[in-house]
Backbone as a chain_set.jsonl record, in Angstrom:
{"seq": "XXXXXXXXXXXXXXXXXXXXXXXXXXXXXXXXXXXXXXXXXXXXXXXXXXXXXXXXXXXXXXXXXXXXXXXXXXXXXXXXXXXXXXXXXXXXXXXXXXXXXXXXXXXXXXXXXXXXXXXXXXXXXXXXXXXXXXXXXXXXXXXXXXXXXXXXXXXXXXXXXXXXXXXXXXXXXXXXXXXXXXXXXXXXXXXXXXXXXXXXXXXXXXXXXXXXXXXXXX", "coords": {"N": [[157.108, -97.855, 35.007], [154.269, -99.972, 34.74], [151.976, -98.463, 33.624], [150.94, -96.023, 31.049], [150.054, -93.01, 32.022], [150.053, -90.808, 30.559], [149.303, -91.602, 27.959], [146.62, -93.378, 28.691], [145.28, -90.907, 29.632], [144.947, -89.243, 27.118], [143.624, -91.115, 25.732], [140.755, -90.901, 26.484], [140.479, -88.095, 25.646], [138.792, -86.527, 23.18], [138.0, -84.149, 20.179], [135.999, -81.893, 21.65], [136.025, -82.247, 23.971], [135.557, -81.47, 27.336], [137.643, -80.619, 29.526], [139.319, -80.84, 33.169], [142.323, -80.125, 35.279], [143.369, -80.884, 37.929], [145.351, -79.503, 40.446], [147.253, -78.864, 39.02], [149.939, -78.056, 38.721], [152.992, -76.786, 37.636], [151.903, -76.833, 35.094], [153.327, -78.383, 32.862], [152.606, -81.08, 32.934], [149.529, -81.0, 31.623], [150.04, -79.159, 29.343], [151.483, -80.662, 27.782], [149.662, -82.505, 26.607], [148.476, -80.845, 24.887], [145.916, -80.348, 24.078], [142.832, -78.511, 22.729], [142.577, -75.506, 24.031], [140.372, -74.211, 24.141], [138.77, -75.582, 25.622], [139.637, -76.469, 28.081], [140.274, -76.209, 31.47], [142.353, -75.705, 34.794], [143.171, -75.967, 38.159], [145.069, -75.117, 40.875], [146.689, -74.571, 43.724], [149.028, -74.141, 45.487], [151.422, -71.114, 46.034], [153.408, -70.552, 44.226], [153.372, -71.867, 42.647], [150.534, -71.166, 41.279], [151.441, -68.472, 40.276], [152.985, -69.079, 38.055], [151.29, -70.328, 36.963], [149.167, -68.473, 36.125], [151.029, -66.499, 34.232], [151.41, -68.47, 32.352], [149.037, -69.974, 31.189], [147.111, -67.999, 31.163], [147.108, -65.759, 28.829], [147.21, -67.915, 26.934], [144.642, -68.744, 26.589], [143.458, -70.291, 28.176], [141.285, -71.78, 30.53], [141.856, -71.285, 33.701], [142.135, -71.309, 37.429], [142.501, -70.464, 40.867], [142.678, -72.644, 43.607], [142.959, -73.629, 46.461], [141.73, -75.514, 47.863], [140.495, -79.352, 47.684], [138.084, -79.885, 47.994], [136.358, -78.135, 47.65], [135.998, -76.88, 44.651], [135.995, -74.635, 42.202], [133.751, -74.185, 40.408], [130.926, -75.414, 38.106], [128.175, -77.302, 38.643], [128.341, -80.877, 37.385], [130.057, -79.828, 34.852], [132.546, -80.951, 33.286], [133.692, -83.439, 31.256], [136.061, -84.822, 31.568], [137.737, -85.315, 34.291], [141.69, -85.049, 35.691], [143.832, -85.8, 37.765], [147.661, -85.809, 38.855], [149.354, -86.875, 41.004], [148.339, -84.843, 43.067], [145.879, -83.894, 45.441], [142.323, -84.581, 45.617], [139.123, -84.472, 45.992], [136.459, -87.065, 45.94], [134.127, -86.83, 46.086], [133.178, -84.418, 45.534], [134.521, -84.6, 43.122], [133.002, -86.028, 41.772], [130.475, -84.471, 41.858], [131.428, -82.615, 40.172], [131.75, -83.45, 37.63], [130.184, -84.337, 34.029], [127.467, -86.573, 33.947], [128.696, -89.744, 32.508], [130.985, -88.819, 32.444], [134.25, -89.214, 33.119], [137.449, -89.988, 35.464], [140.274, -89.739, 36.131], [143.514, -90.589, 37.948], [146.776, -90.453, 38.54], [148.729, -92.036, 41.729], [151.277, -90.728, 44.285], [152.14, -93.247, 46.413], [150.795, -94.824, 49.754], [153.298, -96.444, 51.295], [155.447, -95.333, 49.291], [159.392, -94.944, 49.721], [159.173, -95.83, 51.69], [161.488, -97.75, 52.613], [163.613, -96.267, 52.664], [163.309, -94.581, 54.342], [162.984, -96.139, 57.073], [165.434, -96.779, 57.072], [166.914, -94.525, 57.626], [164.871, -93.146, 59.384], [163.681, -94.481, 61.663], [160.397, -95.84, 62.727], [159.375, -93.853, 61.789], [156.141, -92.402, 61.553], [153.871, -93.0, 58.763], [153.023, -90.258, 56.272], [150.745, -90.063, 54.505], [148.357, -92.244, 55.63], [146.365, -92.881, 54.314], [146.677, -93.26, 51.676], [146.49, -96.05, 49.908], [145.314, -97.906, 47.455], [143.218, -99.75, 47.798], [141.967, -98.332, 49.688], [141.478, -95.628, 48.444], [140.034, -97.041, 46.187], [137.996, -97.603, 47.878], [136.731, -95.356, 48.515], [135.648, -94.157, 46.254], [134.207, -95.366, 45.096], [131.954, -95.282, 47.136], [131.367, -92.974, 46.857], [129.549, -93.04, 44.56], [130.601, -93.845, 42.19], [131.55, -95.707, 39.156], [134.579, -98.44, 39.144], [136.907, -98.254, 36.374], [139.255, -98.714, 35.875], [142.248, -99.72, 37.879], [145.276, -99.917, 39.051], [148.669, -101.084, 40.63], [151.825, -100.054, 41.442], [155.551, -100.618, 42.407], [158.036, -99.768, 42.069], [161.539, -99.497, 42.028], [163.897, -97.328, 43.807], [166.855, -96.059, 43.462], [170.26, -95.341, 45.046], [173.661, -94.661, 44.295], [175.565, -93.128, 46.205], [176.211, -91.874, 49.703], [175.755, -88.795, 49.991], [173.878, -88.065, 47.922], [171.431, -89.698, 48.85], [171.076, -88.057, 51.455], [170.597, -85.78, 50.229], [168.164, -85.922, 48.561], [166.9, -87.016, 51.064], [166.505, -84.354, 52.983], [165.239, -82.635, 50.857], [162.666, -83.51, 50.475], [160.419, -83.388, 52.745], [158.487, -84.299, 53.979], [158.141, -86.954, 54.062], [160.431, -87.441, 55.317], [160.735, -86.258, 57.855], [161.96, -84.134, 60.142], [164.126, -84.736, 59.323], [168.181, -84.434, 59.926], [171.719, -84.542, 59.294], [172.889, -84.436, 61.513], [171.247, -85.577, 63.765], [170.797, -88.165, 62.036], [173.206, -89.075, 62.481], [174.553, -92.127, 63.095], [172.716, -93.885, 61.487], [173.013, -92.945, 59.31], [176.109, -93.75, 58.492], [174.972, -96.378, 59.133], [173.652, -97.095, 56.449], [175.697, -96.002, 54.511], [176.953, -98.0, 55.634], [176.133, -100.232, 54.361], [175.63, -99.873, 51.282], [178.909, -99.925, 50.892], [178.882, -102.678, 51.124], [177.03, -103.911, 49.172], [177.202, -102.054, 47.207], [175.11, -100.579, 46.466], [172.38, -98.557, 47.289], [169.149, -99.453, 47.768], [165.324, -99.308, 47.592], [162.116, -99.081, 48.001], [159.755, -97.356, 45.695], [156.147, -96.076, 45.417], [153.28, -96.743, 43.705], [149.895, -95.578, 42.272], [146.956, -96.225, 40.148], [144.385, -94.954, 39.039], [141.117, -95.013, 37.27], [138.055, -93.708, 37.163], [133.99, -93.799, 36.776], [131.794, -91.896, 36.342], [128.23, -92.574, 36.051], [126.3, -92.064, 33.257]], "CA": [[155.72, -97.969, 35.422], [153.493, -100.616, 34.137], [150.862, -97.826, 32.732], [151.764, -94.809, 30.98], [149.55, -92.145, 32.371], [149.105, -89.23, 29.557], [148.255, -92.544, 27.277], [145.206, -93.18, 29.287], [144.572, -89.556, 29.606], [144.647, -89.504, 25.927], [142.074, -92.175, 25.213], [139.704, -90.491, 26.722], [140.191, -87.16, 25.206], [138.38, -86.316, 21.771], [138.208, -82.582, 20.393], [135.502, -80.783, 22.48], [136.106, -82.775, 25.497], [135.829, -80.802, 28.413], [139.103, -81.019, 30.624], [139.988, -79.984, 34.091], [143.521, -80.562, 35.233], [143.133, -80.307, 39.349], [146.513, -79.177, 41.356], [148.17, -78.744, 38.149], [151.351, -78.16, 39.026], [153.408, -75.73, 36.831], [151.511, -77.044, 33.915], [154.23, -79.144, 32.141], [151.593, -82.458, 31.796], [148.257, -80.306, 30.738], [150.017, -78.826, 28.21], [151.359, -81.823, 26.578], [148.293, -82.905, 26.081], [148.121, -80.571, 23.107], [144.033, -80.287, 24.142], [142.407, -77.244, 23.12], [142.638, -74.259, 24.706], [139.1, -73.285, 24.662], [138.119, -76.958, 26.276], [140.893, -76.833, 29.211], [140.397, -76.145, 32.678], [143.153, -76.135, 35.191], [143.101, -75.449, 39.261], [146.125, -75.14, 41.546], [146.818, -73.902, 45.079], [150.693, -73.816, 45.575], [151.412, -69.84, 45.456], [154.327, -70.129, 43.102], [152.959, -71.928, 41.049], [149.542, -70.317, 40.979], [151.774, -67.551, 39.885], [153.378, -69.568, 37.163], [149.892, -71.254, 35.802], [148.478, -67.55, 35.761], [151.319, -66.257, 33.328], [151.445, -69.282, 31.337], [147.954, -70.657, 31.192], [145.902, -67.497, 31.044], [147.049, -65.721, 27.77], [146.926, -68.893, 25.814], [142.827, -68.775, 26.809], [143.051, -71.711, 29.449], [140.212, -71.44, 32.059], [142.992, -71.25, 35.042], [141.355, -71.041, 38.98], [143.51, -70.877, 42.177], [141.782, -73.626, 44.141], [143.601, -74.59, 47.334], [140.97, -76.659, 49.005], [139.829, -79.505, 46.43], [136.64, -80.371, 48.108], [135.345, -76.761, 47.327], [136.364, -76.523, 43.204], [135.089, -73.358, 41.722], [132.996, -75.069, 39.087], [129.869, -75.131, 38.363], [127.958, -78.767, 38.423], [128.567, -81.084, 35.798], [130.722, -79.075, 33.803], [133.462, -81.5, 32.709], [134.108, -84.688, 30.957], [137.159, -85.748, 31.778], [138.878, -84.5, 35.395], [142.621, -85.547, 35.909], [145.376, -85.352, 38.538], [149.133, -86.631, 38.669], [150.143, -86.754, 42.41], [147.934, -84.092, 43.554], [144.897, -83.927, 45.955], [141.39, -84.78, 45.132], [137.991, -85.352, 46.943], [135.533, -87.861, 45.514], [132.674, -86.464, 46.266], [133.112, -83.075, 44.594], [134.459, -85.164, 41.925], [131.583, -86.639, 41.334], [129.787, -83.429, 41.207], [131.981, -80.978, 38.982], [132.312, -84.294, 36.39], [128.967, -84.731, 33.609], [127.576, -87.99, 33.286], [129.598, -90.935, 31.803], [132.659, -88.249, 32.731], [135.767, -89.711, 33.725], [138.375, -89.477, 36.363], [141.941, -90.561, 35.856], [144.346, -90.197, 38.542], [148.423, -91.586, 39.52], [148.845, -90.727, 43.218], [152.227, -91.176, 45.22], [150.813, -94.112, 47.308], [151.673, -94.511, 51.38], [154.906, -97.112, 50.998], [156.501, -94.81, 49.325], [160.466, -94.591, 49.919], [159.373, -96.734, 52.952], [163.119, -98.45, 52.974], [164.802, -95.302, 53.146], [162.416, -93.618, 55.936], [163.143, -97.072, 57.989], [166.73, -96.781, 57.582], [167.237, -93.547, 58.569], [164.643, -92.318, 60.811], [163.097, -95.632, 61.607], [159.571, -95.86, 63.508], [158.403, -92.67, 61.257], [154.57, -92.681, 60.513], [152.99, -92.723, 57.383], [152.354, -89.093, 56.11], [149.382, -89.921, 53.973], [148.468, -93.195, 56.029], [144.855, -93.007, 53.773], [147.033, -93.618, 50.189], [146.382, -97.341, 49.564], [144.807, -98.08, 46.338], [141.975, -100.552, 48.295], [141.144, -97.798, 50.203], [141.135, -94.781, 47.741], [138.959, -97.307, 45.618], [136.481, -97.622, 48.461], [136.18, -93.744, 48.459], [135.321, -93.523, 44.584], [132.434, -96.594, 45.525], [130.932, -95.007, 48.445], [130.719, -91.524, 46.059], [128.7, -93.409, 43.227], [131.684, -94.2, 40.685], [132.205, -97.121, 39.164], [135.444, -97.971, 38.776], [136.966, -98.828, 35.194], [140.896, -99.07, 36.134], [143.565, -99.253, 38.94], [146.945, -100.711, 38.833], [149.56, -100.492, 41.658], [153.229, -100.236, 41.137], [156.761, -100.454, 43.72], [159.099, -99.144, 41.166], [162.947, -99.276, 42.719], [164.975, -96.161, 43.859], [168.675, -96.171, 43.824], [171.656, -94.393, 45.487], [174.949, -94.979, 44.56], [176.302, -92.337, 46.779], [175.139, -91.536, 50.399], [175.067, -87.811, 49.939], [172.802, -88.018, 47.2], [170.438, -89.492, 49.634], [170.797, -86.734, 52.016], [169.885, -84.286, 49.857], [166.844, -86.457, 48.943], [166.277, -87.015, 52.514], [166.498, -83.127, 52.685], [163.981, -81.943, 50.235], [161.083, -84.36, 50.346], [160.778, -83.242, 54.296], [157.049, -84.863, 54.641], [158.441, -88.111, 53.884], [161.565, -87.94, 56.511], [160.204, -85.324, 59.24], [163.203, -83.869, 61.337], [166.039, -85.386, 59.098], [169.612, -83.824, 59.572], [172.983, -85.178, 59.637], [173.886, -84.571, 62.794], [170.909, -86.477, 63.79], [170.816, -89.579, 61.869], [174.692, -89.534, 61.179], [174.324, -93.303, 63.187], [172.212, -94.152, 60.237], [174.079, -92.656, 57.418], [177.185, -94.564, 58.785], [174.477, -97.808, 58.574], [173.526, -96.294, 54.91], [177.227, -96.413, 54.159], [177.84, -99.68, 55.661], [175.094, -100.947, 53.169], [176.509, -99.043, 49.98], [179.664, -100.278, 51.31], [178.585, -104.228, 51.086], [176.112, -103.91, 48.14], [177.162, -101.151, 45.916], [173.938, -99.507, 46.206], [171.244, -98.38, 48.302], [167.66, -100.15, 47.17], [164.567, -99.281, 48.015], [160.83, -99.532, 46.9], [158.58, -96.102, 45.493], [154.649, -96.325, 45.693], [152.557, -95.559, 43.042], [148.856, -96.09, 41.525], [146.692, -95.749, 39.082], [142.983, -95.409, 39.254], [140.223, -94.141, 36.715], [136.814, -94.034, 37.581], [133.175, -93.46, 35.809], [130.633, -91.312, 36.907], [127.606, -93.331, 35.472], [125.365, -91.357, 32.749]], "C": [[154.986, -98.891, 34.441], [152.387, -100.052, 33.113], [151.659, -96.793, 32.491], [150.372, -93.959, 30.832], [149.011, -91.019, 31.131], [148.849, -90.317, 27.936], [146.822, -92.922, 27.672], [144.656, -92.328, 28.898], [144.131, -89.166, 28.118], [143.451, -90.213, 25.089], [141.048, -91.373, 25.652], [139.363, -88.77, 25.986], [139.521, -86.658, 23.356], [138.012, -84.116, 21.632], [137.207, -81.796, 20.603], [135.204, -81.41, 23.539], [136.546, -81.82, 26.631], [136.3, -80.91, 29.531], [139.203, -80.689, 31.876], [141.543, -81.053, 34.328], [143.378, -80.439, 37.605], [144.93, -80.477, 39.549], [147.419, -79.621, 39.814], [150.005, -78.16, 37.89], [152.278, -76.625, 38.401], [152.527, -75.79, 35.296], [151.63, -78.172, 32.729], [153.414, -80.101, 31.494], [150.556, -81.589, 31.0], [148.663, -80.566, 29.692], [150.718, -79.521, 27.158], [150.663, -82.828, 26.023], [147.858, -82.022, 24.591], [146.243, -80.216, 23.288], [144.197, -78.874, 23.759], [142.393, -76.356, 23.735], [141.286, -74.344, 25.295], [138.655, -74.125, 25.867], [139.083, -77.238, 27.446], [140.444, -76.047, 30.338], [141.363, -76.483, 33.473], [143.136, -75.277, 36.939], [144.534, -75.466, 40.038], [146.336, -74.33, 42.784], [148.022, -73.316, 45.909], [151.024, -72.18, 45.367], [152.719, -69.671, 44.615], [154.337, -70.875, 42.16], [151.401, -71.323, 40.344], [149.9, -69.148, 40.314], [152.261, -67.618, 38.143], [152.078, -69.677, 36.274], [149.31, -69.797, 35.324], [149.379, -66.728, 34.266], [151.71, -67.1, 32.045], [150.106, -69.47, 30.443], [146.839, -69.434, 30.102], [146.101, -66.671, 29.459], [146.803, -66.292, 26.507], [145.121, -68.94, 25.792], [142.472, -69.977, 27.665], [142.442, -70.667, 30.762], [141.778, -71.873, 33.278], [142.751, -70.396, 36.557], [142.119, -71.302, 40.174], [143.041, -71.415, 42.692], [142.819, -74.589, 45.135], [142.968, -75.667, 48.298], [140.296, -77.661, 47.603], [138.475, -80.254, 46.842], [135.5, -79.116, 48.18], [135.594, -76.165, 46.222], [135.317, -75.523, 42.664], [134.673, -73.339, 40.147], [132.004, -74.927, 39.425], [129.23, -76.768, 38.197], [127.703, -79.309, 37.499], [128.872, -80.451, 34.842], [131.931, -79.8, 33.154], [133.147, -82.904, 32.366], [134.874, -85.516, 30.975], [137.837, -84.699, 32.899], [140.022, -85.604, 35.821], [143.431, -85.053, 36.791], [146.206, -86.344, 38.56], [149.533, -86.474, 40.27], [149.434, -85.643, 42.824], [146.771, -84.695, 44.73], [143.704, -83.667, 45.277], [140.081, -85.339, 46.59], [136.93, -85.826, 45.964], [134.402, -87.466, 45.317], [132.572, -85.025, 45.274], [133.879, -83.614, 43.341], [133.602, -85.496, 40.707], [130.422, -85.537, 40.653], [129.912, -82.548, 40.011], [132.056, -82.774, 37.234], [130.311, -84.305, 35.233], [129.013, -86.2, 33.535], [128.157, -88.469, 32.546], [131.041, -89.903, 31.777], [133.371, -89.641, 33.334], [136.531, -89.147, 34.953], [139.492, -90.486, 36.293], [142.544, -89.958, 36.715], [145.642, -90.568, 38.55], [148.531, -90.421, 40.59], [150.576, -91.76, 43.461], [151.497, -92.247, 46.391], [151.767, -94.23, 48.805], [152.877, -94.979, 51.582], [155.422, -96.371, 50.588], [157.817, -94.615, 50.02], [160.647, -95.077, 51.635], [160.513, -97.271, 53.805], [163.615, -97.548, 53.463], [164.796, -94.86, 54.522], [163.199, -94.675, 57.016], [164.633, -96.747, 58.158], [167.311, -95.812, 58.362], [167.061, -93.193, 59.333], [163.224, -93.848, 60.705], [162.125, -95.285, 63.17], [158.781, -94.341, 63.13], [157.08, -92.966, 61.124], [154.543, -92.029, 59.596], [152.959, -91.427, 57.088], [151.276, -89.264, 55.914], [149.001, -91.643, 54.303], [146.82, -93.657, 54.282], [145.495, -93.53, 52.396], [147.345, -95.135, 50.116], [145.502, -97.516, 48.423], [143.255, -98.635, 47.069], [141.241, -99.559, 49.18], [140.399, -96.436, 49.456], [139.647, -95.732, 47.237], [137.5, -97.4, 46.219], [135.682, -96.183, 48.746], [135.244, -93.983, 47.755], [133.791, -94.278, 45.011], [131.53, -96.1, 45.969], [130.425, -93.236, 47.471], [129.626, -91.538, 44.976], [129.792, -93.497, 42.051], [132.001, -95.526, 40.879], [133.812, -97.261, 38.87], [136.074, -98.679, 37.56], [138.525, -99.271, 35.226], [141.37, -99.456, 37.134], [143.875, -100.505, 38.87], [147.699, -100.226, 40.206], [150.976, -100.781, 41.286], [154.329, -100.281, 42.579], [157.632, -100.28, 42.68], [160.551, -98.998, 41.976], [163.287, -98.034, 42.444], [166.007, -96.198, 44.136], [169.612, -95.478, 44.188], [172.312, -95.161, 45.322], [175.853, -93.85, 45.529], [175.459, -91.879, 47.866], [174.928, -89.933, 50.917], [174.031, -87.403, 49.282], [171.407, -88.406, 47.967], [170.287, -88.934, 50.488], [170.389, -86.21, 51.466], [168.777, -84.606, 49.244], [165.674, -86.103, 49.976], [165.715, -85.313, 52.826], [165.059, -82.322, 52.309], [162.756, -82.565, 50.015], [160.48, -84.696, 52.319], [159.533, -83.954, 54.713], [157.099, -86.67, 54.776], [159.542, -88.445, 55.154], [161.554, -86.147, 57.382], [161.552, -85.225, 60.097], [164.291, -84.367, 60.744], [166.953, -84.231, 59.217], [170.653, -84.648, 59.593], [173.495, -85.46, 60.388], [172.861, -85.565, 63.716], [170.327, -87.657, 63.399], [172.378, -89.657, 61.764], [174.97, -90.869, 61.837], [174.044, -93.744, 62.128], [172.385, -94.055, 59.089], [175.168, -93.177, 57.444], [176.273, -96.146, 58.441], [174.199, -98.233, 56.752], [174.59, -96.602, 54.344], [177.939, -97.825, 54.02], [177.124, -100.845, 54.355], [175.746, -100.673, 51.643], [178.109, -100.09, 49.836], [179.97, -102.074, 50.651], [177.883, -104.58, 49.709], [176.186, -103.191, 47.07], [176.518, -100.085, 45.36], [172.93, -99.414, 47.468], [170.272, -98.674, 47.443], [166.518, -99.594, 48.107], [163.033, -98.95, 46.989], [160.306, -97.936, 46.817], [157.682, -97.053, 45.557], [153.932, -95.575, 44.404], [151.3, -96.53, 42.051], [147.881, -95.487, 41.046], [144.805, -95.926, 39.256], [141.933, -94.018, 38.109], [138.634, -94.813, 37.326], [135.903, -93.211, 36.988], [131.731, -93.188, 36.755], [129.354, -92.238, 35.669], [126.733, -92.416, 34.66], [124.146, -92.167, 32.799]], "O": [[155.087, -98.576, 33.256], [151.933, -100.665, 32.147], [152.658, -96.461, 33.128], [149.649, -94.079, 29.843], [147.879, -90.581, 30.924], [148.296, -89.83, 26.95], [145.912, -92.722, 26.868], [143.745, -92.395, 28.073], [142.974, -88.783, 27.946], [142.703, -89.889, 24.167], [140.266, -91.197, 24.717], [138.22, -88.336, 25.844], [140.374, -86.567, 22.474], [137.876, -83.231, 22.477], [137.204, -80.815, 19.86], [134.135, -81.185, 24.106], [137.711, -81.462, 26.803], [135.64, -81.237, 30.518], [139.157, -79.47, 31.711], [141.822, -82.154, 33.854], [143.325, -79.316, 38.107], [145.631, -81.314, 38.979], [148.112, -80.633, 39.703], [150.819, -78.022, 36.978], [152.044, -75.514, 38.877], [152.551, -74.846, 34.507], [150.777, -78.679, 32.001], [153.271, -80.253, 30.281], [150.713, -81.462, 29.786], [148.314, -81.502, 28.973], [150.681, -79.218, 25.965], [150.954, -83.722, 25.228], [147.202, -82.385, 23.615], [145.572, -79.828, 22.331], [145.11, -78.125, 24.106], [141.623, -76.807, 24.583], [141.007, -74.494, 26.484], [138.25, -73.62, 26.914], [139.256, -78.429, 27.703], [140.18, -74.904, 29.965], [141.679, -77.653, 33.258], [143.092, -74.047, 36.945], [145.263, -76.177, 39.347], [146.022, -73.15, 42.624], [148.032, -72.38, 46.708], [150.818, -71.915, 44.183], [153.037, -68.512, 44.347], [154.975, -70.807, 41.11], [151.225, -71.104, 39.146], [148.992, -68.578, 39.709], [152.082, -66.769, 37.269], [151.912, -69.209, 35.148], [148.937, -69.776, 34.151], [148.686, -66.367, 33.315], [152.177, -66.647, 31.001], [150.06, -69.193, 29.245], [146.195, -69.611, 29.068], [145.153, -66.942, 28.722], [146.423, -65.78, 25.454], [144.541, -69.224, 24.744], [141.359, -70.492, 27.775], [142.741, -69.682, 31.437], [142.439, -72.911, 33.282], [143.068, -69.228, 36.786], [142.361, -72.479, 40.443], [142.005, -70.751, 42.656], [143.308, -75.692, 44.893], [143.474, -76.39, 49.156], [139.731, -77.106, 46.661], [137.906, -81.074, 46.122], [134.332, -79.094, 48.567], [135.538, -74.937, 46.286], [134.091, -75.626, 42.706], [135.085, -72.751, 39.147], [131.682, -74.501, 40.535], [129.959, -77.496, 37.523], [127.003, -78.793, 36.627], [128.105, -80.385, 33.882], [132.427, -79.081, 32.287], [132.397, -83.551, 33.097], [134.745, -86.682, 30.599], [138.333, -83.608, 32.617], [139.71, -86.733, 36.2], [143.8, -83.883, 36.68], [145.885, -87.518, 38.375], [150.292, -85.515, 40.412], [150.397, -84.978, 43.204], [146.764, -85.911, 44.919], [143.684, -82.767, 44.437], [140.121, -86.098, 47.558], [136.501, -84.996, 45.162], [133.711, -87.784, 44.349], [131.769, -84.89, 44.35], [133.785, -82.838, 42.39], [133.526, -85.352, 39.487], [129.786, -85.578, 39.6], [129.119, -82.008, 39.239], [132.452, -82.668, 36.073], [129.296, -84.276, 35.929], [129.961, -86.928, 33.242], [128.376, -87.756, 31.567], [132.036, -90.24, 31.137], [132.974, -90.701, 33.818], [136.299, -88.024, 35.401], [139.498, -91.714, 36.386], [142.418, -88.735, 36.663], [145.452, -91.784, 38.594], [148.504, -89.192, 40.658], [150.915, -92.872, 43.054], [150.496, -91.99, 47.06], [152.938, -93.895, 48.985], [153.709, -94.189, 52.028], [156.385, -96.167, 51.328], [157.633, -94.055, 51.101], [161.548, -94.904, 52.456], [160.634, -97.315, 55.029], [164.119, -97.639, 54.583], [165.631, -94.761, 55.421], [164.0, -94.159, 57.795], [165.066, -96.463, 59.275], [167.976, -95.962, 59.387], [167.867, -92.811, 60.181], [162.273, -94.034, 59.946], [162.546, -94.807, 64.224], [157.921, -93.789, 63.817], [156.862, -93.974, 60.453], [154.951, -90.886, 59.394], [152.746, -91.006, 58.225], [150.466, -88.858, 56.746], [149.278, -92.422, 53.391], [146.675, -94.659, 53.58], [144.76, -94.363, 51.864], [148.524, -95.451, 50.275], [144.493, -96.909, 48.781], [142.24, -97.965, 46.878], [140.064, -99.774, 49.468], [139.227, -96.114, 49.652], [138.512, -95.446, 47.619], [136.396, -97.344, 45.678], [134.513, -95.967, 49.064], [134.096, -94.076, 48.188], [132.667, -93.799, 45.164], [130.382, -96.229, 45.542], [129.358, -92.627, 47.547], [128.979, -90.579, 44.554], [129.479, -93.067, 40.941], [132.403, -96.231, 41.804], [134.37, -96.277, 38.384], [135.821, -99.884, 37.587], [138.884, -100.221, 34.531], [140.334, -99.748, 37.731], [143.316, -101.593, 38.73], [147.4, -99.179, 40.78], [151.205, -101.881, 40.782], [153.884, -99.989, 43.69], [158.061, -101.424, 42.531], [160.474, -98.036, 42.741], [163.16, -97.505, 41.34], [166.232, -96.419, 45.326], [169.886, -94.701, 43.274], [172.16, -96.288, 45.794], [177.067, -93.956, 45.354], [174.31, -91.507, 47.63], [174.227, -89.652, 51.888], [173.258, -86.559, 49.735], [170.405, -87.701, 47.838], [169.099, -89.019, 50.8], [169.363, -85.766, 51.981], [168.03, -83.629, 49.191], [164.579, -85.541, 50.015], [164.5, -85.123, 52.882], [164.215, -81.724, 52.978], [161.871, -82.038, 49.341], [160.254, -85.755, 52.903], [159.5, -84.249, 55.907], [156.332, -87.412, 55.39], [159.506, -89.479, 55.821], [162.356, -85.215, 57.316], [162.077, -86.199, 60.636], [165.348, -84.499, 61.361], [166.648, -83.148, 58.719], [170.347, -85.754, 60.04], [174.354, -86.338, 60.468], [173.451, -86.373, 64.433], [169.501, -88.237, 64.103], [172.803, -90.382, 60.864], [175.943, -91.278, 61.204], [175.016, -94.137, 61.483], [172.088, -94.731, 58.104], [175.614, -93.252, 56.3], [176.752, -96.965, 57.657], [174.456, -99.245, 56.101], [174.541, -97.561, 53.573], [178.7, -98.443, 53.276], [177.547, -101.836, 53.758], [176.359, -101.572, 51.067], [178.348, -100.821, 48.874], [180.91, -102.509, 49.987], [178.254, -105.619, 49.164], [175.507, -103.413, 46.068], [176.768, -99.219, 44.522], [172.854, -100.198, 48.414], [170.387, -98.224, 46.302], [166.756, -99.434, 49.304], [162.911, -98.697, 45.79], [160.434, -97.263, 47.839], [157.851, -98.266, 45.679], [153.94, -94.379, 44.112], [151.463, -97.573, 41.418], [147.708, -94.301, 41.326], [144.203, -96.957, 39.559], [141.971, -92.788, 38.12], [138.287, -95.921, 37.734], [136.277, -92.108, 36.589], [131.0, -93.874, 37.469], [129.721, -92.463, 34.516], [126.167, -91.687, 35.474], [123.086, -91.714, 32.367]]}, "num_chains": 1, "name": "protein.A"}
């Protein structure tokens, strides 16, 4: 990746900077951030990991809020200085609100290309999941909310198979990306997959991914 993400996130943090973490995942980035306890906020909606963040999070003294819708964050207005997500969901507008003046917002999202090649090869004429993840259009969100914006970068980072079960079981577990895959119906396509591997050595194809901070204006 051209940027490295918890460097950003870093710059902006000083020690009573007031954090949220939205759709925090199991935790893993937050808490290598090393931030404060007292100064950490973290939301998440997933129920196994809501389960996770609650026995991790909450003994250490991290503010930690189950929050599966993120255009209704259970904040109070202008309460943070710096809100971040890594591949999660976010709305702009309640961004805008839960952040204090001259706050921040740092995001990296999975962007719509994503794993585009593969989708085509296998189950070709799929749509988009998240047709809305384009960097030019996210940025016209943040605009239309009142943020200026101070970053964004876009990346296509290569993904590789040398073996075409490995991309089955890809194909497999990332089911929003390849809708209805099985074996028995693409095994046309995993024979084309093959014939590619076959000729080339490898299977190629492009990821999606970008980078956008933006500044609530004090």
């Amino acid at each position: 990746m051209p940027w490295d993400y918890g460097r950003i996130v870093r710059g902006y943090l000083k020690r009573h900077t007031r954090l949220l973490d939205i759709d925090t995942g199991g935790g893993e980035i937050l808490l290598s951030f090393r931030h404060p306890y007292e100064y950490t906020s973290a939301t998440e909606g997933y129920p196994p990991n809501v389960d996770l963040c609650k026995q991790v999070f909450l003994p250490l003294g991290i503010d930690f809020r189950e929050a599966g819708d993120v255009s209704r964050l259970p904040f109070e207005d202008r309460s943070f200085d710096l809100v971040i997500n890594r591949h999660g969901d976010f709305d702009a507008g309640e961004l805008y609100r839960v952040l204090k003046p001259g706050g921040a917002f740092v995001t990296q999202q999975v962007g719509a290309e994503n794993d585009r090649g593969l989708v085509n090869l296998l189950l070709p004429d799929t749509e988009l999941p998240y047709p809305e993840q384009y960097l030019d259009k996210v940025t016209e969100t943040f605009l239309s909310a009142g943020f200026e914006i101070l970053e964004s970068q876009e990346a296509f980072p290569k993904i590789r198979f040398y073996d075409v079960g490995a991309l089955v079981w890809f194909a497999r577990i990332i089911q929003w990306e390849f809708p209805g895959f099985s074996v028995e119906s693409c095994w046309d396509n995993l024979l084309k997959a093959q014939k590619v591997l076959d000729e080339n050595g490898v299977i190629e194809a492009s990821t999606h991914r970008f980078l956008l901070t933006a500044l609530k204006a004090g």
